[in-house]
Backbone and ligand atoms as CSV (ligand in chain L), in Angstrom:
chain,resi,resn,atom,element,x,y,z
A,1,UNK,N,N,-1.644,2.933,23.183
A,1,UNK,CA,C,-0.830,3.158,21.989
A,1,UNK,C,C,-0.921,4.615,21.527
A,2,UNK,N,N,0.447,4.889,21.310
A,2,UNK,CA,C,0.245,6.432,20.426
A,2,UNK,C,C,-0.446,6.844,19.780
A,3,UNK,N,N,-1.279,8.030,19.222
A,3,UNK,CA,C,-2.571,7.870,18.193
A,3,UNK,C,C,-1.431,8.108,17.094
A,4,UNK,N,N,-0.889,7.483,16.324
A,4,UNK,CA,C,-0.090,7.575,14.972
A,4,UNK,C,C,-0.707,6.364,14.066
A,5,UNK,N,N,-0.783,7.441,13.159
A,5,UNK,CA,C,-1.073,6.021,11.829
A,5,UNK,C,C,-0.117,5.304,11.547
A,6,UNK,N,N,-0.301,4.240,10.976
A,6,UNK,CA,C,-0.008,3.248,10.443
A,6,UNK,C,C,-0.481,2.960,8.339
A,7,UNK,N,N,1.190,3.429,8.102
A,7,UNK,CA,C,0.915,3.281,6.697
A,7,UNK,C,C,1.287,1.987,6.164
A,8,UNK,N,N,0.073,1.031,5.225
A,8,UNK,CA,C,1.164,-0.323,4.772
A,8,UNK,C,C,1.359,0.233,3.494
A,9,UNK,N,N,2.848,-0.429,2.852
A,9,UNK,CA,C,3.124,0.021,1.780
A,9,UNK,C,C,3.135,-1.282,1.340
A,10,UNK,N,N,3.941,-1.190,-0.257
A,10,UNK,CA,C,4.067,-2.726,-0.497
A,10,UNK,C,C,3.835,-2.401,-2.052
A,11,UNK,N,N,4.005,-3.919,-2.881
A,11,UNK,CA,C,3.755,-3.774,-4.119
A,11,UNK,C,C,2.062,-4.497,-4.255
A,12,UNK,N,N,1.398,-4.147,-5.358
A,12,UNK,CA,C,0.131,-4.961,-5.420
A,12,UNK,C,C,0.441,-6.328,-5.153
A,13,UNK,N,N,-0.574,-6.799,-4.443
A,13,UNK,CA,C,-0.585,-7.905,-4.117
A,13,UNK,C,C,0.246,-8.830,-2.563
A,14,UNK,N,N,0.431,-7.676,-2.231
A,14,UNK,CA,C,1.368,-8.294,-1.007
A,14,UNK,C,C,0.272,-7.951,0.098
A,15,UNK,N,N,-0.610,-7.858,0.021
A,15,UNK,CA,C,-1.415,-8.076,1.318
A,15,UNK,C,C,-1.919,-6.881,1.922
A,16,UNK,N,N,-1.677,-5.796,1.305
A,16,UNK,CA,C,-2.044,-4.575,2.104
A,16,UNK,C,C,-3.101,-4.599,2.586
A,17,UNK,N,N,-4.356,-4.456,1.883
A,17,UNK,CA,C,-5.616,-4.399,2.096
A,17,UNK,C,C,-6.007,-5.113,3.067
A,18,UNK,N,N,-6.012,-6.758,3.156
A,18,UNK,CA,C,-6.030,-7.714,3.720
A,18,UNK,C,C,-5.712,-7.745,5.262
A,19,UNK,N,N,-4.545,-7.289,5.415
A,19,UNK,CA,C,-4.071,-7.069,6.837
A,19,UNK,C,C,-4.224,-5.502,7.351
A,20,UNK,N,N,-4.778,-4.550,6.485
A,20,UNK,CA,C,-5.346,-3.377,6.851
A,20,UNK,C,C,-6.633,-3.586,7.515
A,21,UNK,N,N,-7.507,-3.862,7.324
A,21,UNK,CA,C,-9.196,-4.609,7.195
A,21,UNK,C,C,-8.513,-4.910,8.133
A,22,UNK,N,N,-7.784,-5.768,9.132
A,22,UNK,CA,C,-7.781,-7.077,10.104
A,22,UNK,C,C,-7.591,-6.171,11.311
A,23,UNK,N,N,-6.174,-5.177,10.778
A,23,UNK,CA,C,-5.770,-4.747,11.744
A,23,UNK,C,C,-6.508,-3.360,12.144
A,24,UNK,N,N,-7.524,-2.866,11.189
A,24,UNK,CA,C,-8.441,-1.837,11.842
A,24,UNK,C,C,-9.635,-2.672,12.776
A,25,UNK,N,N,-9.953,-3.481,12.169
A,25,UNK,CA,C,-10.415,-4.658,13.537
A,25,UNK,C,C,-10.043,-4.528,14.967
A,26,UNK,N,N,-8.852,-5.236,14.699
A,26,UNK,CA,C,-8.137,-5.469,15.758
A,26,UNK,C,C,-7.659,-4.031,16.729
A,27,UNK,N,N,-7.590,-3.046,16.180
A,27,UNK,CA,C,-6.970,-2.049,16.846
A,27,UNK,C,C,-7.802,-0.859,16.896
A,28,UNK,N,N,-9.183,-0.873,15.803
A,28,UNK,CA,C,-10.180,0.286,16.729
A,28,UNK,C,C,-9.861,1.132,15.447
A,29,UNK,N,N,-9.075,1.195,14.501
A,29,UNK,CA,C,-8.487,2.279,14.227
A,29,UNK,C,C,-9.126,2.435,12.622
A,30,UNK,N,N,-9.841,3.690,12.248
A,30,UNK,CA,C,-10.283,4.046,11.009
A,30,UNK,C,C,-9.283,3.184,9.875
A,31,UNK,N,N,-10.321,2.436,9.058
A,31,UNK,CA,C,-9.610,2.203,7.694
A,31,UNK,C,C,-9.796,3.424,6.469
A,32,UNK,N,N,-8.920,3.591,5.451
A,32,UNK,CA,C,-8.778,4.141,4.507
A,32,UNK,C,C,-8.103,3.333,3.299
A,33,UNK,N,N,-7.928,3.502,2.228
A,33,UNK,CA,C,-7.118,3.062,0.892
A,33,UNK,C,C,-6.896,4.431,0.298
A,34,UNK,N,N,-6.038,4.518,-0.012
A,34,UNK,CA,C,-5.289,5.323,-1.178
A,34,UNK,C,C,-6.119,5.078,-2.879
A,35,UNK,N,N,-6.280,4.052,-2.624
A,35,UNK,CA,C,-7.110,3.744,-4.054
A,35,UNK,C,C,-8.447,3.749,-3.942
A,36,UNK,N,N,-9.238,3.364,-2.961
A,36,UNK,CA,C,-10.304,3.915,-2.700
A,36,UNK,C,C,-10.518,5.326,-2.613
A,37,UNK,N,N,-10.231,5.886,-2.367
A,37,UNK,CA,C,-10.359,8.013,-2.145
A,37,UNK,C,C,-10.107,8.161,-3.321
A,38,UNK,N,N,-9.256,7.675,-3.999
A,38,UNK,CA,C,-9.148,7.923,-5.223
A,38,UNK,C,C,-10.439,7.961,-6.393
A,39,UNK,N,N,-10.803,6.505,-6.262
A,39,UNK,CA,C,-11.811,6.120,-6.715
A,39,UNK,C,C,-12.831,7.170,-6.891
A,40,UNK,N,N,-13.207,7.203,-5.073
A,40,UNK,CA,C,-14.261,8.281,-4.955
A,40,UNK,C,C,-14.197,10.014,-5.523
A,41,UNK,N,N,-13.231,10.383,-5.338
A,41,UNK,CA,C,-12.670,11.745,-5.575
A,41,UNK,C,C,-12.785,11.645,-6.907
A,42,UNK,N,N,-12.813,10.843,-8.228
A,42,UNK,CA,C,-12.565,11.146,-9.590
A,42,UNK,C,C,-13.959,10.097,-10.179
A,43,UNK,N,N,-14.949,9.752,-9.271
A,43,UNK,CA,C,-16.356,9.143,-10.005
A,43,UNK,C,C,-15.571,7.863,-10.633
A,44,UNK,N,N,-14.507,7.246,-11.015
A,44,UNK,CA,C,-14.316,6.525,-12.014
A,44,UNK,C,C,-13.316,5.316,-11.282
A,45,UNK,N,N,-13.495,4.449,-12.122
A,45,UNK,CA,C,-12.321,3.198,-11.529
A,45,UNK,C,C,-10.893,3.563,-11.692
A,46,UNK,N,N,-9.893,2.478,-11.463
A,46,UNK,CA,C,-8.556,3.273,-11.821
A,46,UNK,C,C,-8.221,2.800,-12.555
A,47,UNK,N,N,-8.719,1.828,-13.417
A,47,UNK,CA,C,-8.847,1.293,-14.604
A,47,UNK,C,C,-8.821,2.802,-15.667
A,48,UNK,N,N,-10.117,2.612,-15.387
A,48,UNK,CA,C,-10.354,4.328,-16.469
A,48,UNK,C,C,-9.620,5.113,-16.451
A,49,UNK,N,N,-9.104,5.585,-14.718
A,49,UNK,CA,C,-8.173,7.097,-14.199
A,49,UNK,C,C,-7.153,6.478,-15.571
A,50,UNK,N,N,-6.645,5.402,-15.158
A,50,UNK,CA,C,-5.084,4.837,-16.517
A,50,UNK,C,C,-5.449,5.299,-17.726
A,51,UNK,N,N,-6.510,5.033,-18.226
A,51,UNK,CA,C,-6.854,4.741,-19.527
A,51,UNK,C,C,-7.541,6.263,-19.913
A,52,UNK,N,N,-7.970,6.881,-19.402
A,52,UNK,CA,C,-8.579,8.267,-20.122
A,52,UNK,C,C,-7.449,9.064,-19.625
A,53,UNK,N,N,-7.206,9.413,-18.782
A,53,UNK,CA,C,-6.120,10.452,-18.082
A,53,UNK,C,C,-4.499,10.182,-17.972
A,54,UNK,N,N,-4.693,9.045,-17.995
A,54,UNK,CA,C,-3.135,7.980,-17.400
A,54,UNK,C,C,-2.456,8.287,-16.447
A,55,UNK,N,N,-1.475,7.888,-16.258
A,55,UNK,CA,C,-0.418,7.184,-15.124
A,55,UNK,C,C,-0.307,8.954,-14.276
A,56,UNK,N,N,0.383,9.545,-15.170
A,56,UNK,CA,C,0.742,10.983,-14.426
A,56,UNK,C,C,-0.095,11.524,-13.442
A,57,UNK,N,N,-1.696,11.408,-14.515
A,57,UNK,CA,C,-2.808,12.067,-13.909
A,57,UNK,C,C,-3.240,11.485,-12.575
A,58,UNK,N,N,-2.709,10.438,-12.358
A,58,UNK,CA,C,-3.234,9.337,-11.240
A,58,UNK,C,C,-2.372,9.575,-10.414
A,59,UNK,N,N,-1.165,9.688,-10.493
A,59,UNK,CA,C,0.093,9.937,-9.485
A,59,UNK,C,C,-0.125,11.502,-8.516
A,60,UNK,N,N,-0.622,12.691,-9.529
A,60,UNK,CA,C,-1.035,13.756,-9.058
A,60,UNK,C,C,-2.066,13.741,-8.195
A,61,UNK,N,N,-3.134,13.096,-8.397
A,61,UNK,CA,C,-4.260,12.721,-7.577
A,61,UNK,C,C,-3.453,11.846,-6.191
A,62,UNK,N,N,-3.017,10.676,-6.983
A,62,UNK,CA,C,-2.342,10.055,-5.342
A,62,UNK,C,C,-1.741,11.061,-4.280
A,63,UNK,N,N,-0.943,11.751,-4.862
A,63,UNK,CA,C,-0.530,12.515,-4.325
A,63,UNK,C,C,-1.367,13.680,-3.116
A,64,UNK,N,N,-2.057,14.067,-3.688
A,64,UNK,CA,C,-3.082,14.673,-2.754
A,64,UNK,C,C,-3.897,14.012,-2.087
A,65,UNK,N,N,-4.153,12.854,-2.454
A,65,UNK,CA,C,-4.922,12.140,-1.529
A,65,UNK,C,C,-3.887,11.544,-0.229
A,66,UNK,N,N,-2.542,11.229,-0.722
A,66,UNK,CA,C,-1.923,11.532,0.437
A,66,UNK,C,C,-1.421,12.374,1.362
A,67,UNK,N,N,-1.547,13.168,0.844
A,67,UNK,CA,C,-1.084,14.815,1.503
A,67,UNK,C,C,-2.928,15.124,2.758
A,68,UNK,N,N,-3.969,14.522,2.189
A,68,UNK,CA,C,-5.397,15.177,3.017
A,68,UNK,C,C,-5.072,13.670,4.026
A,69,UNK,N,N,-5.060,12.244,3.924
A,69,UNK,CA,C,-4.970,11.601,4.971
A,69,UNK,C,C,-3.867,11.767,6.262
A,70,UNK,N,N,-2.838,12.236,5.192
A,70,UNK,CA,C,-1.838,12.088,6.419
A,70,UNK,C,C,-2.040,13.434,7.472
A,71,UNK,N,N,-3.069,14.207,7.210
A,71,UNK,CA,C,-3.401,15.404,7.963
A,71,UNK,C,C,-4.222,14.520,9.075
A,72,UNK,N,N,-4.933,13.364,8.677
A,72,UNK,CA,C,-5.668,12.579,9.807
A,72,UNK,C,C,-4.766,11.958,11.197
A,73,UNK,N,N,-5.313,11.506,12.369
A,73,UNK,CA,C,-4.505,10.361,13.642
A,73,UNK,C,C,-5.426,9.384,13.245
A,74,UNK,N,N,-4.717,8.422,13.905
A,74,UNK,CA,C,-5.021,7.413,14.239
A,74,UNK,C,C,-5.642,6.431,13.422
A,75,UNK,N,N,-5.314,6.213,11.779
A,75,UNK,CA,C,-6.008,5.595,10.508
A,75,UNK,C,C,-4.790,4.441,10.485
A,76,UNK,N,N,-5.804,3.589,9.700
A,76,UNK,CA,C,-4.447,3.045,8.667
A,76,UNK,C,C,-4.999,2.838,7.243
A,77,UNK,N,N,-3.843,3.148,6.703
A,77,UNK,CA,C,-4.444,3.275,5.577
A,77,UNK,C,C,-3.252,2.191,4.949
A,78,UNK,N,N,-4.054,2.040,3.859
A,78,UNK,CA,C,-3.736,0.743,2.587
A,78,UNK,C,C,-3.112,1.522,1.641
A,79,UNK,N,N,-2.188,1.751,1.353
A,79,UNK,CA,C,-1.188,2.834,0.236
A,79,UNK,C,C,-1.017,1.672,-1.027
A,80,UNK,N,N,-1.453,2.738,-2.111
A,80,UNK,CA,C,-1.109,1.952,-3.415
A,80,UNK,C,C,0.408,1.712,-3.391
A,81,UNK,N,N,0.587,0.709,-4.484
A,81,UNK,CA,C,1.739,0.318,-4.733
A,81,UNK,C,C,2.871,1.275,-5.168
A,82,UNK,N,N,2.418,2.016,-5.925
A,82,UNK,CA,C,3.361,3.134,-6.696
A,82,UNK,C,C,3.047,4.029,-5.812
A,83,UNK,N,N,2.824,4.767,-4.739
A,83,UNK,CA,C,3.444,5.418,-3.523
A,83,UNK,C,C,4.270,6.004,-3.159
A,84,UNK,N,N,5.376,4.787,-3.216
A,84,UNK,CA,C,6.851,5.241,-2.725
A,84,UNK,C,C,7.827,5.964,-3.768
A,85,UNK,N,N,6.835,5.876,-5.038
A,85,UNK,CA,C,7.649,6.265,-6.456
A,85,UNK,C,C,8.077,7.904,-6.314
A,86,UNK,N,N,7.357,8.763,-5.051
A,86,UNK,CA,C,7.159,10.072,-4.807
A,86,UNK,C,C,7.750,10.471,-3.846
A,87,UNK,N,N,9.537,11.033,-3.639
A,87,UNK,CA,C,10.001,11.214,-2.377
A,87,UNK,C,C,9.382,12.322,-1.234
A,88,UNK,N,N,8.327,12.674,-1.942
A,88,UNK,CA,C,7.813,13.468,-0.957
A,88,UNK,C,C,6.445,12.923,0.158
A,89,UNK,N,N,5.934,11.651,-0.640
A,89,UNK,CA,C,4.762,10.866,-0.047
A,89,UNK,C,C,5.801,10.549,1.100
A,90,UNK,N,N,6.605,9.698,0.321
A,90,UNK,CA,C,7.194,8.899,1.840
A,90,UNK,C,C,7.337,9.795,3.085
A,91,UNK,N,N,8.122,11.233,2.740
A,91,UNK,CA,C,8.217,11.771,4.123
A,91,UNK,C,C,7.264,12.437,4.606
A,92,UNK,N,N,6.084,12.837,3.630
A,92,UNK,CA,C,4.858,13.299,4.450
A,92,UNK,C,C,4.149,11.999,5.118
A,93,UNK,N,N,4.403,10.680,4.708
A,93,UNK,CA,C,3.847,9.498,5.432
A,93,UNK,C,C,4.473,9.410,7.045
A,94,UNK,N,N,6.007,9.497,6.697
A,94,UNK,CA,C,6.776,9.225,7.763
A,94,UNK,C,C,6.577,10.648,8.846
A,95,UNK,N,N,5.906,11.262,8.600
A,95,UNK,CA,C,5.880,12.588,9.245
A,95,UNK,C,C,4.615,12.533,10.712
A,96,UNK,N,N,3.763,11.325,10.038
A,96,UNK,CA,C,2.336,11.470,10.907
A,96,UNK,C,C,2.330,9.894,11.101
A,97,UNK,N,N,3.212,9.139,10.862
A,97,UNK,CA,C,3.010,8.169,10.945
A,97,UNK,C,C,3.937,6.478,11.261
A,98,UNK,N,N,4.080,5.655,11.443
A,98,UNK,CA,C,5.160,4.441,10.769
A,98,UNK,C,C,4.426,4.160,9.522
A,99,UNK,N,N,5.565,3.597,8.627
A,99,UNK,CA,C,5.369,3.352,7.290
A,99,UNK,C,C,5.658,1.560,7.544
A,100,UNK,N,N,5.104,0.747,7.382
A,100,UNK,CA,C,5.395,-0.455,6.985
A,100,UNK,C,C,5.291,-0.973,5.866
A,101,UNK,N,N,6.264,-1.706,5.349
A,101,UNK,CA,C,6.788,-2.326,3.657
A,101,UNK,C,C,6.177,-3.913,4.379
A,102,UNK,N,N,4.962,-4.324,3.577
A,102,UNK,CA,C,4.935,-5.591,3.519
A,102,UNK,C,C,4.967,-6.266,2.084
A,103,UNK,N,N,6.285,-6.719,2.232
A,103,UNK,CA,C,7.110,-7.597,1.139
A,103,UNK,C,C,6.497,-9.022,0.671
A,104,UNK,N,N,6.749,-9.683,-0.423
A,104,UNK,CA,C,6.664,-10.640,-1.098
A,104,UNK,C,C,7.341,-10.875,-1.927
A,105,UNK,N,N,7.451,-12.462,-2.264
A,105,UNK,CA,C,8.158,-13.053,-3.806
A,105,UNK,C,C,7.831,-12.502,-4.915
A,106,UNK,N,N,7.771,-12.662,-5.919
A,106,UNK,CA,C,7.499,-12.197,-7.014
A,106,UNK,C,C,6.441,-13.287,-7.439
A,107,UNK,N,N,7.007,-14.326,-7.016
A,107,UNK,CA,C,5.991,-15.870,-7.589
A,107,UNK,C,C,4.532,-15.685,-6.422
A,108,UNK,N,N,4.424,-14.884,-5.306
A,108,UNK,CA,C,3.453,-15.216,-4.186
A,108,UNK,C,C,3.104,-13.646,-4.544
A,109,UNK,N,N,3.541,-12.488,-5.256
A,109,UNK,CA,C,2.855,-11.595,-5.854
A,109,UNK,C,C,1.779,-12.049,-7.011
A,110,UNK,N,N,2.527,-12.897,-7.684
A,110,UNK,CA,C,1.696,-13.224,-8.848
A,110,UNK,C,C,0.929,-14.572,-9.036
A,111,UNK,N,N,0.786,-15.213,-7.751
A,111,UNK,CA,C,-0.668,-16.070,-7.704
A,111,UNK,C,C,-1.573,-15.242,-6.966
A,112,UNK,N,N,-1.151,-13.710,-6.265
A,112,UNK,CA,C,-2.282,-13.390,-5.382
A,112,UNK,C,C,-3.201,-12.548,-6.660
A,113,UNK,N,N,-1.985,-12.117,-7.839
A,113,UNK,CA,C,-3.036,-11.207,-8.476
A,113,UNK,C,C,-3.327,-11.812,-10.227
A,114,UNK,N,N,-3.033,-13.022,-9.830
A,114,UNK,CA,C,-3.333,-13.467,-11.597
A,114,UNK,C,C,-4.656,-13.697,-11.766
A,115,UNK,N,N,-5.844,-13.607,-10.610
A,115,UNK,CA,C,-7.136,-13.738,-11.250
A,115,UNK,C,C,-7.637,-12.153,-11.121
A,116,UNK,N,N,-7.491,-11.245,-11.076
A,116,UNK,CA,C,-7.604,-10.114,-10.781
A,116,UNK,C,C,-7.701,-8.947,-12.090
A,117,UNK,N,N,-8.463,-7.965,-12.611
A,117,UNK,CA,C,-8.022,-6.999,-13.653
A,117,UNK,C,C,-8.200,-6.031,-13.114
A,118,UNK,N,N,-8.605,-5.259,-11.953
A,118,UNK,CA,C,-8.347,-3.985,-11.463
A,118,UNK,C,C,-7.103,-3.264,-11.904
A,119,UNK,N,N,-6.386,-4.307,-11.859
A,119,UNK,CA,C,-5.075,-3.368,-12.072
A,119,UNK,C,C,-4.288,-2.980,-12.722
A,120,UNK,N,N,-4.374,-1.740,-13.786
A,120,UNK,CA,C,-4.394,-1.405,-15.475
A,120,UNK,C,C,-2.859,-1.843,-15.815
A,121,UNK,N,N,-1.497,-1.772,-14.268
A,121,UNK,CA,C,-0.187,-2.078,-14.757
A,121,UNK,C,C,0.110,-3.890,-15.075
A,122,UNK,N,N,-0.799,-4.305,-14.689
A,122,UNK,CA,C,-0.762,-5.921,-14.859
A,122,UNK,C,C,-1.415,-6.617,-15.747
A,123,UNK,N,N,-2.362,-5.396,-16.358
A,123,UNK,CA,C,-3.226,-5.997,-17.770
A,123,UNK,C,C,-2.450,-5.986,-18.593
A,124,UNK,N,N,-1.527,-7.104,-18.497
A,124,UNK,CA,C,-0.460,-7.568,-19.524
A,124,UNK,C,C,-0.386,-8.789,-20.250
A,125,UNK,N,N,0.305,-8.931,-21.092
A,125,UNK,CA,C,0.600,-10.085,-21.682
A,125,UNK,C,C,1.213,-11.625,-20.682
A,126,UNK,N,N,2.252,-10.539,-19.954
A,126,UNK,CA,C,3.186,-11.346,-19.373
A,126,UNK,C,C,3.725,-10.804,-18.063
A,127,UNK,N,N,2.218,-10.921,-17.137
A,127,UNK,CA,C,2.238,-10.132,-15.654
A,127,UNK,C,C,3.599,-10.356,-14.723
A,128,UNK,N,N,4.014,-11.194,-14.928
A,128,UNK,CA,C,4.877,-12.217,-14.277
A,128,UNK,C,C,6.600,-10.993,-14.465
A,129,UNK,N,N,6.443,-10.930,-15.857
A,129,UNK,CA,C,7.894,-10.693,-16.610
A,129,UNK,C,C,7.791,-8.990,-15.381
A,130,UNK,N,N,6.868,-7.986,-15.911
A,130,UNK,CA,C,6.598,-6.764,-15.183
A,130,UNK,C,C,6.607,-7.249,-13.760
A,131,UNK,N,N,6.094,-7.856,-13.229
A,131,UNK,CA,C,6.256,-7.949,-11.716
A,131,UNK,C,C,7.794,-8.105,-10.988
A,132,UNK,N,N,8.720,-8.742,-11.785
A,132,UNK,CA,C,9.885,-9.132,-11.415
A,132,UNK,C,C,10.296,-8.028,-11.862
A,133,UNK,N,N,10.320,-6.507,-12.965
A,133,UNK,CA,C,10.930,-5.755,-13.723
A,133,UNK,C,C,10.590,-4.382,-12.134
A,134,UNK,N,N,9.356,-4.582,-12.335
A,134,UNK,CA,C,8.612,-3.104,-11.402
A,134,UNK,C,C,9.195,-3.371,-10.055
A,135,UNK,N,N,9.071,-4.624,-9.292
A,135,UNK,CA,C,9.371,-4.842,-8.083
A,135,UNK,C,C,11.154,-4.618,-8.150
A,136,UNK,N,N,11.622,-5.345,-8.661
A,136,UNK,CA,C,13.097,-4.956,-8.537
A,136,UNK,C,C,13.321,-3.345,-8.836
A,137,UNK,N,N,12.625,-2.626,-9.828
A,137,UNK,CA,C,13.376,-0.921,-9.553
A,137,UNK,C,C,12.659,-0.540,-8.269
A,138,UNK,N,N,11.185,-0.898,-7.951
A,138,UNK,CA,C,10.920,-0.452,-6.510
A,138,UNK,C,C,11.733,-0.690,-5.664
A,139,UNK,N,N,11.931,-2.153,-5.373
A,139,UNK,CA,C,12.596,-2.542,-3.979
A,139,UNK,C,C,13.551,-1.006,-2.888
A,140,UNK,N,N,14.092,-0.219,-3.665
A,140,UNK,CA,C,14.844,0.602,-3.073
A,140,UNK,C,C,14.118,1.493,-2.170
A,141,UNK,N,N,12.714,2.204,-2.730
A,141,UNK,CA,C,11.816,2.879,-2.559
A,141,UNK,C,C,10.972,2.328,-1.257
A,142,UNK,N,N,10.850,0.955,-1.345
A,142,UNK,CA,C,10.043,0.224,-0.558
A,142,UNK,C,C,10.686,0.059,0.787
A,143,UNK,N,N,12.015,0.161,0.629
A,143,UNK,CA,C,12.966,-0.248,1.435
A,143,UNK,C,C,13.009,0.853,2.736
A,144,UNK,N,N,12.723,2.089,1.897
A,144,UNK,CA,C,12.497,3.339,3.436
A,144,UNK,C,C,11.719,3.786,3.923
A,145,UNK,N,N,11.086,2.530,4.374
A,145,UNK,CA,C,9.793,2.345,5.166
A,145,UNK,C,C,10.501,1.959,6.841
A,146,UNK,N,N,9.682,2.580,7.697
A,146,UNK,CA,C,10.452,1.769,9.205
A,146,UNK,C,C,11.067,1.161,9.154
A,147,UNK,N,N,9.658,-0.053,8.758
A,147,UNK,CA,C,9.508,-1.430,9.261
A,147,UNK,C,C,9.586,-2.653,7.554
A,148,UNK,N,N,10.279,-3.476,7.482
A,148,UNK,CA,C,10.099,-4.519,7.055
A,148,UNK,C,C,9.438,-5.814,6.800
A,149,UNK,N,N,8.087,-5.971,6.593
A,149,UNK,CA,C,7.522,-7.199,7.404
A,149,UNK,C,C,7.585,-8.292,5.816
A,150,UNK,N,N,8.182,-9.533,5.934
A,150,UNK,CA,C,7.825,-10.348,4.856
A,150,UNK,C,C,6.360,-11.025,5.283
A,151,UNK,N,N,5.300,-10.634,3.852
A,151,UNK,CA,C,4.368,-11.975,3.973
A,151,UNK,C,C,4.034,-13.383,3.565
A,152,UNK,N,N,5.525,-13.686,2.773
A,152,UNK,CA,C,5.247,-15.169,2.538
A,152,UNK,C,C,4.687,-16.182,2.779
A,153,UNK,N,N,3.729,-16.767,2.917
A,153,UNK,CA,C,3.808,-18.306,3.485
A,153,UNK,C,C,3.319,-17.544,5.251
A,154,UNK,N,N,2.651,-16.606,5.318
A,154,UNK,CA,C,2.711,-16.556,6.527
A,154,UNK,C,C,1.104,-15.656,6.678
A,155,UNK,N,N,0.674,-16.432,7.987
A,155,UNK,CA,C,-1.288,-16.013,8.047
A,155,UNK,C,C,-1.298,-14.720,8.507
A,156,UNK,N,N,-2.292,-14.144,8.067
A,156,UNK,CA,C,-3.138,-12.832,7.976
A,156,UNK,C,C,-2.832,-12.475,9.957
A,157,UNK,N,N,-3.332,-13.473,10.863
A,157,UNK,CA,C,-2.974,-12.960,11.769
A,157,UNK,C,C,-1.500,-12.668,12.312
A,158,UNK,N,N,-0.559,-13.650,11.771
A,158,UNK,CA,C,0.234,-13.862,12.378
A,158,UNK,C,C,0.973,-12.237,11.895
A,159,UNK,N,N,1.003,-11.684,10.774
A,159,UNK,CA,C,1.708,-10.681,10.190
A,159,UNK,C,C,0.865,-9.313,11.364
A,160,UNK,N,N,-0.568,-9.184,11.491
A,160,UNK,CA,C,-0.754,-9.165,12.205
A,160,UNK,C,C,-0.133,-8.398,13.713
A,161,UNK,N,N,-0.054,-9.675,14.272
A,161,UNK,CA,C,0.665,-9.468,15.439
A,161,UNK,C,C,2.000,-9.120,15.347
A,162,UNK,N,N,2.967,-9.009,14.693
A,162,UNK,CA,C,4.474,-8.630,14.286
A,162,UNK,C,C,4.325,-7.009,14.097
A,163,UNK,N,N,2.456,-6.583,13.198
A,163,UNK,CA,C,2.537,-5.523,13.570
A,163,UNK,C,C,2.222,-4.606,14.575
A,164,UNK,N,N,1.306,-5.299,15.498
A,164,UNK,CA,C,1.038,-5.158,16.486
A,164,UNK,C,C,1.818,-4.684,17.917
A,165,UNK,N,N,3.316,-5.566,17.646
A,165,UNK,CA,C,4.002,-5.788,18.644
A,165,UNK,C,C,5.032,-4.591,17.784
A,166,UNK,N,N,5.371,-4.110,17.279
A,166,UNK,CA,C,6.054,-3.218,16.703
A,166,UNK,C,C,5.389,-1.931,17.298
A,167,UNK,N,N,3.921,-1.559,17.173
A,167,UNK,CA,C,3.433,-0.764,17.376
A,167,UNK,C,C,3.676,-0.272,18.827
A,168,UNK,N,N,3.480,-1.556,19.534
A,168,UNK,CA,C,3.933,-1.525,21.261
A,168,UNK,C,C,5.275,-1.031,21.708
A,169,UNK,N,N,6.021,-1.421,20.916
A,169,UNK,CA,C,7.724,-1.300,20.635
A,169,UNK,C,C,8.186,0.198,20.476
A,170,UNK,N,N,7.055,0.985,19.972
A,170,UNK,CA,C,7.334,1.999,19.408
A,170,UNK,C,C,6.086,3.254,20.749
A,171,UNK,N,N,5.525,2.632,21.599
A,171,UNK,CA,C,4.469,3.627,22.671
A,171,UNK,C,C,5.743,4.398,23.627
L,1,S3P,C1,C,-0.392,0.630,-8.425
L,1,S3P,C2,C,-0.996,-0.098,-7.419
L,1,S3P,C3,C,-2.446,-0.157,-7.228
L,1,S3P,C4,C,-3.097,1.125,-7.761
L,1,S3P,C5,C,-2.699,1.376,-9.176
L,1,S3P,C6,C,-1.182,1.498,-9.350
L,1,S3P,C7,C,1.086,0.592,-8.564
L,1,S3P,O1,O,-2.770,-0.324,-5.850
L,1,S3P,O2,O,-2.747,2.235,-6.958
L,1,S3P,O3,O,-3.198,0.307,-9.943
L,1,S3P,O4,O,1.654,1.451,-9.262
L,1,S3P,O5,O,1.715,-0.296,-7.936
L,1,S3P,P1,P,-2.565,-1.723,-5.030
L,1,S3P,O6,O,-1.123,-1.773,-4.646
L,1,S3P,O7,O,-3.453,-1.556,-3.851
L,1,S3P,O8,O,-2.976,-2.824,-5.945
């Protein structure tokens, strides 16, 4: 296989992490998160980054933290949700890499993250109402990624291998 990364995109909760972890397993290949480097690079959760600095300050940071991975081969990395909000991430992603959008319902977004508070945009009243609001202005953003993969109703390996065989598709 080509040494090219592999970026998953997606909204919280659609599985990134999950099938990142599997597929650096499976394929040898350095894991990373976007929210992890983050983490590390600013001492603090991203809870806090929201809450002392906020949204902007966090986007600027994302930002560079995507600009130093995508200088890496052969990773995959787990890309936060708000990502694609930056037309310049996407094409420095697409530059070193395939970008894959792994998609979900809105209802199978929000049983994966209703026991969850990491995540300062969902510490809401009414996670549900924002998930259907955020995902629909994303969808467009999400959309110019390669690859398409839905994870509905569908196992960790099996998504998996769809990316797997894409990857082959693409040597
Ligand atoms: C965000 C997604 C989160 C994290 C931050 C903002 C977003 O990452 O970067 O809370 O704007 O969608 P995950 O998608 O890994 O939960």
């Amino acid at each position: 296989m080509k040494k090219r990364n592999i970026y998953l995109v997606g909204f919280m909760g659609a599985g990134k992490s999950t099938i990142a972890k599997e597929l650096s397993k499976q394929l040898g290949y350095e894991l990373l998160s976007t929210d992890a480097l983050i983490v590390d690079r600013e001492g603090k959760e991203i809870t806090d980054i929201f809450k002392d600095e906020g949204e902007i300050y966090f986007r600027k940071v994302e930002k560079e933290v995507v600009n130093s991975v995508s200088q890496k081969t052969k990773v995959i990395i787990d890309c936060g949700g708000g990502i694609v909000l930056d037309p310049e991430n996407i094409s420095n992603l697409k530059k070193r890499g395939i970008v894959i959008y792994l998609s979900a319902t809105p209802e199978s977004i929000f049983s994966r993250v209703k026991d969850h508070t990491h995540r300062p945009l969902l510490n809401v009243d009414d996670p549900m109402r924002v998930i259907i609001d955020l995902l629909g202005k994303r969808q467009p953003f999400y959309e110019q990624a390669n690859y398409i993969i839905n994870t509905d109703n569908r196992s960790i390996q099996d998504v998996c291998l769809e990316i797997i065989n894409i990857l082959k598709s693409n040597e």
